[in-house]
mmCIF file of the N, C-alpha and C atoms, coordinates in Angstrom:
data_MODEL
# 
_entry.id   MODEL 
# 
loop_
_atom_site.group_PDB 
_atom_site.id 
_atom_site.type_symbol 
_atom_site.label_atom_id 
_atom_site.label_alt_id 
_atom_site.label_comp_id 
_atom_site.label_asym_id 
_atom_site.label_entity_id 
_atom_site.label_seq_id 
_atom_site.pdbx_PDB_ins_code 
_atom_site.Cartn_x 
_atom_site.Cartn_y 
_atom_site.Cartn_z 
_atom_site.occupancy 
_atom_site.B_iso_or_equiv 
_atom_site.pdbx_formal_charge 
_atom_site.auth_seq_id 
_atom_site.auth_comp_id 
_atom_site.auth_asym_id 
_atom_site.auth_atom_id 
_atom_site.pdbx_PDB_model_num 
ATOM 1   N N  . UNK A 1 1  ? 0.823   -1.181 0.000   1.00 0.00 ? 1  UNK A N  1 
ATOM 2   C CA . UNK A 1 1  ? 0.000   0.000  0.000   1.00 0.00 ? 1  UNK A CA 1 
ATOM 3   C C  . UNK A 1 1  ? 0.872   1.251  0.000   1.00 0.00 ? 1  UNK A C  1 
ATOM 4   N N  . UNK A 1 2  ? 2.002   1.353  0.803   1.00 0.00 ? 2  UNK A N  1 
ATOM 5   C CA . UNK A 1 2  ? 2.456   2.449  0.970   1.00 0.00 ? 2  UNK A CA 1 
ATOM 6   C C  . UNK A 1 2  ? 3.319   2.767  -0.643  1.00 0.00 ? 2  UNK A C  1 
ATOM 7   N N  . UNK A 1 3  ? 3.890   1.273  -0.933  1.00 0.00 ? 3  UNK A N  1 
ATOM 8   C CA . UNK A 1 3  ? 4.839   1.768  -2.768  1.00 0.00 ? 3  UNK A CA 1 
ATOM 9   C C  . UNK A 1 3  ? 3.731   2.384  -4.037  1.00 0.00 ? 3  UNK A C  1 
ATOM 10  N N  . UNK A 1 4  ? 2.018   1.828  -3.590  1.00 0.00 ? 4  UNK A N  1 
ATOM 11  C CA . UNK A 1 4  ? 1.154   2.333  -4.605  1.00 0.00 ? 4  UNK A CA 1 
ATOM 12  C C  . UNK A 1 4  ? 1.329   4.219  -4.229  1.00 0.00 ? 4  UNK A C  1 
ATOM 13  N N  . UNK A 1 5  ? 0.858   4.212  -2.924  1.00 0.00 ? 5  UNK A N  1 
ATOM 14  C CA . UNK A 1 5  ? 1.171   5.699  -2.594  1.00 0.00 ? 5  UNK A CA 1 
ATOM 15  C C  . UNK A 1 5  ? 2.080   6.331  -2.888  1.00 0.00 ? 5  UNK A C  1 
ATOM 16  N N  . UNK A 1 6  ? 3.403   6.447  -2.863  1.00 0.00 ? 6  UNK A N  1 
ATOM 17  C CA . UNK A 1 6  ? 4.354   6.694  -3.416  1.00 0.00 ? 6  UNK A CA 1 
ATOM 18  C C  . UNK A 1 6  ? 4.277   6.578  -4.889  1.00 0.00 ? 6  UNK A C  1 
ATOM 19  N N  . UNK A 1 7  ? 3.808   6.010  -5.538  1.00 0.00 ? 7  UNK A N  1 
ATOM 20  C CA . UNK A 1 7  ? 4.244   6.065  -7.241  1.00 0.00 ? 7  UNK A CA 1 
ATOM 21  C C  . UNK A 1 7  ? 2.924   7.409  -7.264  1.00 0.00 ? 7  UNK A C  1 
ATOM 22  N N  . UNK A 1 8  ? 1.521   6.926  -6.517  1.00 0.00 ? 8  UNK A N  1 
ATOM 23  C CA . UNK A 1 8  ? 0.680   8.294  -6.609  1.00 0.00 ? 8  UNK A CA 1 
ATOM 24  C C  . UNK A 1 8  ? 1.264   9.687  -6.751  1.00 0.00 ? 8  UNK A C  1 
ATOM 25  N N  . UNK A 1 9  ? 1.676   9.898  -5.448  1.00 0.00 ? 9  UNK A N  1 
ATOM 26  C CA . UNK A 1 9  ? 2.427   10.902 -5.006  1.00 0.00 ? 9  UNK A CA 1 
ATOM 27  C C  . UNK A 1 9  ? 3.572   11.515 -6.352  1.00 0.00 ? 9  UNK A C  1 
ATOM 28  N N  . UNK A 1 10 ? 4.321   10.628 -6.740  1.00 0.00 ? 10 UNK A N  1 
ATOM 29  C CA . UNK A 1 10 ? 5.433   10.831 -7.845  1.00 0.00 ? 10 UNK A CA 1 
ATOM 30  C C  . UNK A 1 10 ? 4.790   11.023 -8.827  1.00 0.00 ? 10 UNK A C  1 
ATOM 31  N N  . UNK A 1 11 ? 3.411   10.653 -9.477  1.00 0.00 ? 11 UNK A N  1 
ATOM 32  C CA . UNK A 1 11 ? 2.740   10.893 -10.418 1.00 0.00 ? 11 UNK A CA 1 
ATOM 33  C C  . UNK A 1 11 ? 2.358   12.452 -10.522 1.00 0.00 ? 11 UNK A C  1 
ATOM 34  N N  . UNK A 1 12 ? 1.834   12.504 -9.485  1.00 0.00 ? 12 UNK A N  1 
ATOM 35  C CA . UNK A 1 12 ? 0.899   13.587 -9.173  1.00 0.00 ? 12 UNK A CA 1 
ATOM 36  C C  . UNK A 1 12 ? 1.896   14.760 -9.297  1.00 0.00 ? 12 UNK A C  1 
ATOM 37  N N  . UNK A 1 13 ? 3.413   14.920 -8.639  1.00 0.00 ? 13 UNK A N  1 
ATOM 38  C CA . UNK A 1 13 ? 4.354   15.746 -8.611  1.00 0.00 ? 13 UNK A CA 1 
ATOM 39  C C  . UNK A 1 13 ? 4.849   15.701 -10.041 1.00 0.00 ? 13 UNK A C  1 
ATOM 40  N N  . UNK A 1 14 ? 4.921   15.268 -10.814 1.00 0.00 ? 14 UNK A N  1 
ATOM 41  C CA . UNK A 1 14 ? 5.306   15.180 -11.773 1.00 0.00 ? 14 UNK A CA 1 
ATOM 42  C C  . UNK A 1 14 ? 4.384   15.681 -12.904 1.00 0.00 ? 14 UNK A C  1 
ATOM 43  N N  . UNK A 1 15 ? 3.315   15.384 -12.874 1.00 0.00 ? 15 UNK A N  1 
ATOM 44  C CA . UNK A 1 15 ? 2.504   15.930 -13.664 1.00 0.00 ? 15 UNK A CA 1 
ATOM 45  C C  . UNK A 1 15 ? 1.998   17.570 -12.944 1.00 0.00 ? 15 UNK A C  1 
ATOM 46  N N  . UNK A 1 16 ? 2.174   17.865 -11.961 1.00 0.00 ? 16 UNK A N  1 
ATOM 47  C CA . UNK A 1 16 ? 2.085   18.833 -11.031 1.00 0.00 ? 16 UNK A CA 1 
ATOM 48  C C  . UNK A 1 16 ? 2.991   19.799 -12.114 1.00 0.00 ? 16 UNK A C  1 
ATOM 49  N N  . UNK A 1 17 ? 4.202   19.203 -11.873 1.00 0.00 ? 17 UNK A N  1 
ATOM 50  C CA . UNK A 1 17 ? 5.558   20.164 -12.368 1.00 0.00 ? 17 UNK A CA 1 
ATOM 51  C C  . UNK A 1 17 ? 5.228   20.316 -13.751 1.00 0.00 ? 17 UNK A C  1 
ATOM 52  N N  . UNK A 1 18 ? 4.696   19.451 -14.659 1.00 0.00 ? 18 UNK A N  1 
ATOM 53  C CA . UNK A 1 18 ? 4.691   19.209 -16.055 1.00 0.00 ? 18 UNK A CA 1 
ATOM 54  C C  . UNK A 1 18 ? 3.687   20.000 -16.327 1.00 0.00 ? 18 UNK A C  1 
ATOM 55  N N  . UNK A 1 19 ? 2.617   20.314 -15.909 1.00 0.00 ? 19 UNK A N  1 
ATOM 56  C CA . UNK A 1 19 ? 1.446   20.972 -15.923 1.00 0.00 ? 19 UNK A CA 1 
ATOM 57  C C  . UNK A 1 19 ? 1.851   23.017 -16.302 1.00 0.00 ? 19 UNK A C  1 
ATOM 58  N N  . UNK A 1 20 ? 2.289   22.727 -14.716 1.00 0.00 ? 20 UNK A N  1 
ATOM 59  C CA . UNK A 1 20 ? 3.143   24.463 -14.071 1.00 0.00 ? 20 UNK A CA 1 
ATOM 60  C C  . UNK A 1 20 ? 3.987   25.301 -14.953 1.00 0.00 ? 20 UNK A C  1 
ATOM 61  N N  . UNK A 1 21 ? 4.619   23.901 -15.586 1.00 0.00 ? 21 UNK A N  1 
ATOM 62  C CA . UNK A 1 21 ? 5.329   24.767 -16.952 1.00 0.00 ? 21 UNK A CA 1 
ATOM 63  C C  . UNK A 1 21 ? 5.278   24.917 -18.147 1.00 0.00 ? 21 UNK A C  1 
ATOM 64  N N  . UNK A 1 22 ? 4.274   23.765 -18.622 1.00 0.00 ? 22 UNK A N  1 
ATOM 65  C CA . UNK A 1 22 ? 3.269   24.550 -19.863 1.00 0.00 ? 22 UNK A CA 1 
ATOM 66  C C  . UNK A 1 22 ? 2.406   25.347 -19.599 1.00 0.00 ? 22 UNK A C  1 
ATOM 67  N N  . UNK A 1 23 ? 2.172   26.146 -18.228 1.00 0.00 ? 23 UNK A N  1 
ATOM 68  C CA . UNK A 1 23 ? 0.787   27.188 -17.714 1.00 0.00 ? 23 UNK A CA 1 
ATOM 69  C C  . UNK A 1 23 ? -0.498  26.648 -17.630 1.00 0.00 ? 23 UNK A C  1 
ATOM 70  N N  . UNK A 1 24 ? -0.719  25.149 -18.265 1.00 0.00 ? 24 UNK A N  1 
ATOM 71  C CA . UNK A 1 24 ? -2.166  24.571 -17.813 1.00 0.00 ? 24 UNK A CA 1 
ATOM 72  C C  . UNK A 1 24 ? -2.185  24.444 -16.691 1.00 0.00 ? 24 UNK A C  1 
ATOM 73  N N  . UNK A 1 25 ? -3.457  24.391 -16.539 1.00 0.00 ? 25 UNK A N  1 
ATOM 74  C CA . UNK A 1 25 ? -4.321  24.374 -14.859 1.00 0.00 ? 25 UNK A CA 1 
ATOM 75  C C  . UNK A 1 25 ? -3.435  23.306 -14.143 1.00 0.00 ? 25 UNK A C  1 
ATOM 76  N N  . UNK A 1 26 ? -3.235  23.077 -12.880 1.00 0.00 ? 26 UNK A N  1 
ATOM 77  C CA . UNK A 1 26 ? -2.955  22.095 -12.490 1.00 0.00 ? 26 UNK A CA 1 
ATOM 78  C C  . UNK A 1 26 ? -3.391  20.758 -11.871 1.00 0.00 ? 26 UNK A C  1 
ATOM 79  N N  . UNK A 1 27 ? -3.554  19.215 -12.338 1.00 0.00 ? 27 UNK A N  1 
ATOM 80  C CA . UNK A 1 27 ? -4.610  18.306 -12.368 1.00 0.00 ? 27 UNK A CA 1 
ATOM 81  C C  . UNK A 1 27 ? -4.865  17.852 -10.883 1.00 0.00 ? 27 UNK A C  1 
ATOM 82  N N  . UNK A 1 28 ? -3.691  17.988 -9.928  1.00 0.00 ? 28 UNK A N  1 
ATOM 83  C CA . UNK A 1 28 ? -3.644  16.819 -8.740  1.00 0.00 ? 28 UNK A CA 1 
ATOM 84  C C  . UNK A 1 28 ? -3.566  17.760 -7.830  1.00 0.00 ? 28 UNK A C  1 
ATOM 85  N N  . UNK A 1 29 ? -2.859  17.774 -7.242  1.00 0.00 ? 29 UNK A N  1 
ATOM 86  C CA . UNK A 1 29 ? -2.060  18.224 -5.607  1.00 0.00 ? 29 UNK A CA 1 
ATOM 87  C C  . UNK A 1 29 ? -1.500  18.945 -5.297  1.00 0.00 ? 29 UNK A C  1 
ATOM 88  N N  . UNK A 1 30 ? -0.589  19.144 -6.870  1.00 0.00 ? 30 UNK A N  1 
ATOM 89  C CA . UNK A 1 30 ? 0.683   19.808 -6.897  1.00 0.00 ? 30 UNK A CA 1 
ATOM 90  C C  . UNK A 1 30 ? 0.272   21.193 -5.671  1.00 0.00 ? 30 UNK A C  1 
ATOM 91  N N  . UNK A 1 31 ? -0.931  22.051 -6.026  1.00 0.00 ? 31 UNK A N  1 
ATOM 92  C CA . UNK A 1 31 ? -1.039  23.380 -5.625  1.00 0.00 ? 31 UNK A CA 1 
ATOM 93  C C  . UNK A 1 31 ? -1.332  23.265 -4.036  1.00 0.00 ? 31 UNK A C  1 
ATOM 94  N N  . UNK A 1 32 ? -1.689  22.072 -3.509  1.00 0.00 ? 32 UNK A N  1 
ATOM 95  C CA . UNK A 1 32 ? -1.859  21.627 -2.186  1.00 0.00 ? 32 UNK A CA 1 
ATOM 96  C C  . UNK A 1 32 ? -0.553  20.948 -1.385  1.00 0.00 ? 32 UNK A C  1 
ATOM 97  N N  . UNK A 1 33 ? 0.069   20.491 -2.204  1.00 0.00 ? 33 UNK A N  1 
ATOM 98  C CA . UNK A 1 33 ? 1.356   20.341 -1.421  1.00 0.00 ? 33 UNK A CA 1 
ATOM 99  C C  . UNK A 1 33 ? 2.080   21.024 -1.224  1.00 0.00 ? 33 UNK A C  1 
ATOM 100 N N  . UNK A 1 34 ? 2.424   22.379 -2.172  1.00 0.00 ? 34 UNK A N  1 
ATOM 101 C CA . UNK A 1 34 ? 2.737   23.781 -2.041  1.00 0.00 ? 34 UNK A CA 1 
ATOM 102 C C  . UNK A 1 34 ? 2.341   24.157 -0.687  1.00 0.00 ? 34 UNK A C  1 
ATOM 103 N N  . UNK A 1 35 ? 1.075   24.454 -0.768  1.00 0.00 ? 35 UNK A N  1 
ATOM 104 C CA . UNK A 1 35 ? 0.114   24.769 0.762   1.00 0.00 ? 35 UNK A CA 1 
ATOM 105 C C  . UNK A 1 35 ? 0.413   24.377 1.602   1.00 0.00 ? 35 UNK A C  1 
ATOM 106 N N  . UNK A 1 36 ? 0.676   23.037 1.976   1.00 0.00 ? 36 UNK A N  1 
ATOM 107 C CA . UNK A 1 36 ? 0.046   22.426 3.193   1.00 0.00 ? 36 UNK A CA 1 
ATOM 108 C C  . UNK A 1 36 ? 1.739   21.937 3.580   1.00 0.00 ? 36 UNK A C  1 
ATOM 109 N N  . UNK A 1 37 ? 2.280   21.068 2.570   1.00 0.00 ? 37 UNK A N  1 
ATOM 110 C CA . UNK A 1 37 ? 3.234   20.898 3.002   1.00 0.00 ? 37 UNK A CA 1 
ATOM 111 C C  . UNK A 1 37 ? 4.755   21.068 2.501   1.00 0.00 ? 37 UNK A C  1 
ATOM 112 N N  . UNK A 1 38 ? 4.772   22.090 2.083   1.00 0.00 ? 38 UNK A N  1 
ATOM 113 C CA . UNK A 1 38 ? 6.157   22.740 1.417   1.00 0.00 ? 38 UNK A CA 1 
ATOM 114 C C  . UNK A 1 38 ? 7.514   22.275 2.644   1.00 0.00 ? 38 UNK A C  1 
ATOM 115 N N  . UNK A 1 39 ? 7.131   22.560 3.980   1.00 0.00 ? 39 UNK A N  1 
ATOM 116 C CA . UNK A 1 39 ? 8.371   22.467 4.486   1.00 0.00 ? 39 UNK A CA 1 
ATOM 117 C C  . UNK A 1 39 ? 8.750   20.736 4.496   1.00 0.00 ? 39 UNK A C  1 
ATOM 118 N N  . UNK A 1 40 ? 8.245   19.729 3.945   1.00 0.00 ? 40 UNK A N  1 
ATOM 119 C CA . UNK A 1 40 ? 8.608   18.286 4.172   1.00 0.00 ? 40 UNK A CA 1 
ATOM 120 C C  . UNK A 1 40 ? 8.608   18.142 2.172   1.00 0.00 ? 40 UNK A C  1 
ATOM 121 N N  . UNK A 1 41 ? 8.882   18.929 1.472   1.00 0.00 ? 41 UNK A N  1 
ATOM 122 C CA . UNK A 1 41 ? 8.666   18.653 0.204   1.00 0.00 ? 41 UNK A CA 1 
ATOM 123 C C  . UNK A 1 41 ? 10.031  18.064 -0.281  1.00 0.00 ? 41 UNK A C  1 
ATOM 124 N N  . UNK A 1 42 ? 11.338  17.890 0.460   1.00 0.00 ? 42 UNK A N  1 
ATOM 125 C CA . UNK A 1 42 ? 12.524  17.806 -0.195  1.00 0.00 ? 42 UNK A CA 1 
ATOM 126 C C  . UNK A 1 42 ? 12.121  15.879 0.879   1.00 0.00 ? 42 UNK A C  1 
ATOM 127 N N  . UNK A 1 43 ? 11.649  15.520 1.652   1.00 0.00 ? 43 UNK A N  1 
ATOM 128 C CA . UNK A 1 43 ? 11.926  14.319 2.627   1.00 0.00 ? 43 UNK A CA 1 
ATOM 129 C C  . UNK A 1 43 ? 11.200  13.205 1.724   1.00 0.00 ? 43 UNK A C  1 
ATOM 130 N N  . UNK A 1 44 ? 10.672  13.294 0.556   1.00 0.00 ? 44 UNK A N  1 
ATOM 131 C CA . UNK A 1 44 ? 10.136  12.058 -0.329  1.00 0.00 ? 44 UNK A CA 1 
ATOM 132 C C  . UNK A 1 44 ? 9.021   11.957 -0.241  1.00 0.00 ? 44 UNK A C  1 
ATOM 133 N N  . UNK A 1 45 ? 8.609   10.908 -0.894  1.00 0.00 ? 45 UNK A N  1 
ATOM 134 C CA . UNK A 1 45 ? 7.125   10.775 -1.167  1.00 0.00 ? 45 UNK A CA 1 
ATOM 135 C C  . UNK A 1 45 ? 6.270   10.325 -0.120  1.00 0.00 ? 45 UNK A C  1 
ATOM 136 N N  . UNK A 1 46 ? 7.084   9.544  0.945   1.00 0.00 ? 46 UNK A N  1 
ATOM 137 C CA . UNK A 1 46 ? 6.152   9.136  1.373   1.00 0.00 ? 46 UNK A CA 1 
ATOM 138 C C  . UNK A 1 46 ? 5.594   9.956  2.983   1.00 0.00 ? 46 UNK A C  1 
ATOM 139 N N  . UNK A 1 47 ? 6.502   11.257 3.154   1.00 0.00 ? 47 UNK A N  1 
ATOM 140 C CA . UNK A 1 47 ? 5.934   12.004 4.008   1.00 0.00 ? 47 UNK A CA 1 
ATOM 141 C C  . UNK A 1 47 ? 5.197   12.928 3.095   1.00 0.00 ? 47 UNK A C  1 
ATOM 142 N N  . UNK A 1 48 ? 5.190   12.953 2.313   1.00 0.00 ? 48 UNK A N  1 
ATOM 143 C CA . UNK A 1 48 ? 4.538   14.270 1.220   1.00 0.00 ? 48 UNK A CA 1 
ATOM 144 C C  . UNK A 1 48 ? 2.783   13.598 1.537   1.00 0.00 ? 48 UNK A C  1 
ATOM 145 N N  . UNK A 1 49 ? 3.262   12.242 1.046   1.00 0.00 ? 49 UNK A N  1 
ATOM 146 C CA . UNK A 1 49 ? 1.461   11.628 1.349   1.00 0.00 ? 49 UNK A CA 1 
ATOM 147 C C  . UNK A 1 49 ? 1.309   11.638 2.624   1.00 0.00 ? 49 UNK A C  1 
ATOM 148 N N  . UNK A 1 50 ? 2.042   11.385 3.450   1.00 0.00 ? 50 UNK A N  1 
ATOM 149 C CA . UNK A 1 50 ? 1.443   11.459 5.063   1.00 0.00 ? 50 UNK A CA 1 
ATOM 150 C C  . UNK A 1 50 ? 1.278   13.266 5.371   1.00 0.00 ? 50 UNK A C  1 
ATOM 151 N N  . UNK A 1 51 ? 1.429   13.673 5.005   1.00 0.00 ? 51 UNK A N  1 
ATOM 152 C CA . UNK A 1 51 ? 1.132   15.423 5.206   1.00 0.00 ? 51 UNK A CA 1 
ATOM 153 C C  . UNK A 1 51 ? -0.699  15.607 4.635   1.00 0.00 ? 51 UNK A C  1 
ATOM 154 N N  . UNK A 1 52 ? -0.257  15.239 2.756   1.00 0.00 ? 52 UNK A N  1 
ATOM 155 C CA . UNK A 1 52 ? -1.419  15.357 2.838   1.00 0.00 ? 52 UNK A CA 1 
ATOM 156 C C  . UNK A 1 52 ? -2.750  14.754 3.223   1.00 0.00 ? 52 UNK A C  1 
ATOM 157 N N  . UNK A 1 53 ? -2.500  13.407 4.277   1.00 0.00 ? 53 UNK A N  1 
ATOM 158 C CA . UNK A 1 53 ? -3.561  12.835 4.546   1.00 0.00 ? 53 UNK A CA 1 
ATOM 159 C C  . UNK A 1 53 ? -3.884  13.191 5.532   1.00 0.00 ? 53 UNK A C  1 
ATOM 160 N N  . UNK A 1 54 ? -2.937  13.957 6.884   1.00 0.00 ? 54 UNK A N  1 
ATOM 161 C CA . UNK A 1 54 ? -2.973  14.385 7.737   1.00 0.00 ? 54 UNK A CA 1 
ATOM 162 C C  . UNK A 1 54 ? -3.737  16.136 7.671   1.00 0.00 ? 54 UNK A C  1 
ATOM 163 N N  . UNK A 1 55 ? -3.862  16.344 6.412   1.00 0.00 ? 55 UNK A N  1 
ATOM 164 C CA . UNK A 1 55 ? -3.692  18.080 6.011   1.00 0.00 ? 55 UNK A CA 1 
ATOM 165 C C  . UNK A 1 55 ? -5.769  17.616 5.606   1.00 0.00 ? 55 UNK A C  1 
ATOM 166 N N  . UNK A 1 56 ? -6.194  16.633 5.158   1.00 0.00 ? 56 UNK A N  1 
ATOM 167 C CA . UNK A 1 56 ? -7.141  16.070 4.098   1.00 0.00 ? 56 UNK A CA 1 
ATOM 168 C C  . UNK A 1 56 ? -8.258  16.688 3.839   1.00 0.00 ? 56 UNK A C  1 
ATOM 169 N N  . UNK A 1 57 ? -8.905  17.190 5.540   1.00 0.00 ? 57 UNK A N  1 
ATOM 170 C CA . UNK A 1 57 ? -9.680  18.465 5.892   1.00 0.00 ? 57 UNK A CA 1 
ATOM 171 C C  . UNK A 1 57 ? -9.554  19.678 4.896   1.00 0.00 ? 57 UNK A C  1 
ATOM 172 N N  . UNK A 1 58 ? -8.438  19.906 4.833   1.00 0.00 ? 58 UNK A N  1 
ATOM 173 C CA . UNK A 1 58 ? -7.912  21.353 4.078   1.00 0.00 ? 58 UNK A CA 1 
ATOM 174 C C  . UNK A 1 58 ? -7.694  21.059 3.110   1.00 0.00 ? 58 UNK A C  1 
ATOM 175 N N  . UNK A 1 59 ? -7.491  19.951 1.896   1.00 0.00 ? 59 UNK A N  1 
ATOM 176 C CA . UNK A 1 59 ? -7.434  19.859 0.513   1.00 0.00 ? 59 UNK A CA 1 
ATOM 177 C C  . UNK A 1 59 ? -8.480  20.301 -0.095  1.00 0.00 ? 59 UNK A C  1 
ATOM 178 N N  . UNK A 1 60 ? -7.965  20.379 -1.541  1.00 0.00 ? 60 UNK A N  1 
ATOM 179 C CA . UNK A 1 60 ? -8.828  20.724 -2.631  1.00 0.00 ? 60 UNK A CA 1 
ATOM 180 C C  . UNK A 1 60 ? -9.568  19.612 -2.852  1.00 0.00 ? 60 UNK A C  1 
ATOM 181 N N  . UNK A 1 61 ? -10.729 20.118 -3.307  1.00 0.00 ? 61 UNK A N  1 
ATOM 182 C CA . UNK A 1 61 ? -11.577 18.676 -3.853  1.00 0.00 ? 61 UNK A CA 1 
ATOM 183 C C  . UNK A 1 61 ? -11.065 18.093 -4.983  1.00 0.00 ? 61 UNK A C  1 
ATOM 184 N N  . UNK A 1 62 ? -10.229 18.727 -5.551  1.00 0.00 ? 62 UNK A N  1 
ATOM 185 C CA . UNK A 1 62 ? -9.687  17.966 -6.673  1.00 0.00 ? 62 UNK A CA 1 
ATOM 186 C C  . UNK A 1 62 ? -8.253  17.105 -6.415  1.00 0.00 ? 62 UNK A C  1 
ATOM 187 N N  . UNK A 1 63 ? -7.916  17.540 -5.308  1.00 0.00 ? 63 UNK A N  1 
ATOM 188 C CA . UNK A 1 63 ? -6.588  16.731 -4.366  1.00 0.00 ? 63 UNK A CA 1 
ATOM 189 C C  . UNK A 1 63 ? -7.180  15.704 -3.315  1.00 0.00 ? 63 UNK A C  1 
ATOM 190 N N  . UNK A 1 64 ? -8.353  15.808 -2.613  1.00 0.00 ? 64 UNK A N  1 
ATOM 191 C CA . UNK A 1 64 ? -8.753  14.849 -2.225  1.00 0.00 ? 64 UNK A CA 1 
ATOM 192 C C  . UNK A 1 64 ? -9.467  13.246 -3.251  1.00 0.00 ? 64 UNK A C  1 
ATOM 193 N N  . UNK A 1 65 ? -10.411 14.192 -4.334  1.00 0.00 ? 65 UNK A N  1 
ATOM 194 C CA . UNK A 1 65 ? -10.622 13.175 -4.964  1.00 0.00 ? 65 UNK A CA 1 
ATOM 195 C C  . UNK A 1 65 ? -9.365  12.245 -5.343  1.00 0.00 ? 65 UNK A C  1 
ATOM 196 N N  . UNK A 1 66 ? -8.378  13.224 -5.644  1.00 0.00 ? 66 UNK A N  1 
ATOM 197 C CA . UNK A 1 66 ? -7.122  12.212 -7.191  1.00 0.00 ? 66 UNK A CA 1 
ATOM 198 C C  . UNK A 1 66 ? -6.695  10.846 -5.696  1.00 0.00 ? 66 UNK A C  1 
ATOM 199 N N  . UNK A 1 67 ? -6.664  11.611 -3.906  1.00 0.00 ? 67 UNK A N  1 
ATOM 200 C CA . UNK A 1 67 ? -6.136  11.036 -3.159  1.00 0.00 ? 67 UNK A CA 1 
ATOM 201 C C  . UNK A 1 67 ? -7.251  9.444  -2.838  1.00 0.00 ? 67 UNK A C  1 
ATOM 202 N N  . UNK A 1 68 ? -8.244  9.627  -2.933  1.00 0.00 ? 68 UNK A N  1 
ATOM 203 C CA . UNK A 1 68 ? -9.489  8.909  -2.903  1.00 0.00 ? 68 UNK A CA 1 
ATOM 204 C C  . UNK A 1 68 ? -9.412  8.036  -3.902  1.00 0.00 ? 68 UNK A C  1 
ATOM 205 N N  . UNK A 1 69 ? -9.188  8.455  -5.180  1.00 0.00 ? 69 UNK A N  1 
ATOM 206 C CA . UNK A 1 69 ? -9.311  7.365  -6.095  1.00 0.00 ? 69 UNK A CA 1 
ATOM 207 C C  . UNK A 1 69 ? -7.878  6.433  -6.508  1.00 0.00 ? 69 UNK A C  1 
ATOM 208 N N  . UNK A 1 70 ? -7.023  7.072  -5.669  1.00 0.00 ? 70 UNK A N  1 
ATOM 209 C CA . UNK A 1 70 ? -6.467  5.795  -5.814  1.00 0.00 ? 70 UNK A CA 1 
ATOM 210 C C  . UNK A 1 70 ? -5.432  5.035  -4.725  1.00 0.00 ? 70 UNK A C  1 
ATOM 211 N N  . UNK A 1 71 ? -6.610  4.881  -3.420  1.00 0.00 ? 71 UNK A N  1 
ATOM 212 C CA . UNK A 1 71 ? -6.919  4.131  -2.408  1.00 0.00 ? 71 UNK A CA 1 
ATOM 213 C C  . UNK A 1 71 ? -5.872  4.733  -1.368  1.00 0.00 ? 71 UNK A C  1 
ATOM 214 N N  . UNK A 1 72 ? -6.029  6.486  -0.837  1.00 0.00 ? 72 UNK A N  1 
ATOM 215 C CA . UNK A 1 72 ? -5.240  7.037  -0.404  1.00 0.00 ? 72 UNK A CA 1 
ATOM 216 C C  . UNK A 1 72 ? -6.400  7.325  0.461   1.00 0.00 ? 72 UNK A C  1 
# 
């Protein structure tokens, strides 16, 4: 469970970043992990997901859903 989370997480940052610099909207998290947890953003993926599950209250509905659908 936790390596599916992690590839999530790496997805999501990645397409986050990929998004940010062609100027399209951004699809996942990216703008919520900014938020919520910038100061644990360099410690890996798998505190990035424990931030935002801990943060989950305060996500975007579009960061909770992407976190929801795939068994986060």
């Amino acid at each position: 469970m936790l390596r599916s989370g992690l590839s999530v997480i790496s997805l999501l940052l990645l397409a986050s970043a990929a998004q940010a610099q062609s100027g399209r909207p951004d699809p996942g998290c990216g703008r919520d992990v900014s938020r919520f947890c910038r100061a644990v953003m360099d410690q890996g993926d798998g505190v990035i997901l424990n931030c935002l599950q801990q943060n989950r209250a305060r996500l975007s509905k579009k960061c909770a859903k992407v976190l929801t659908d795939n068994g986060q």
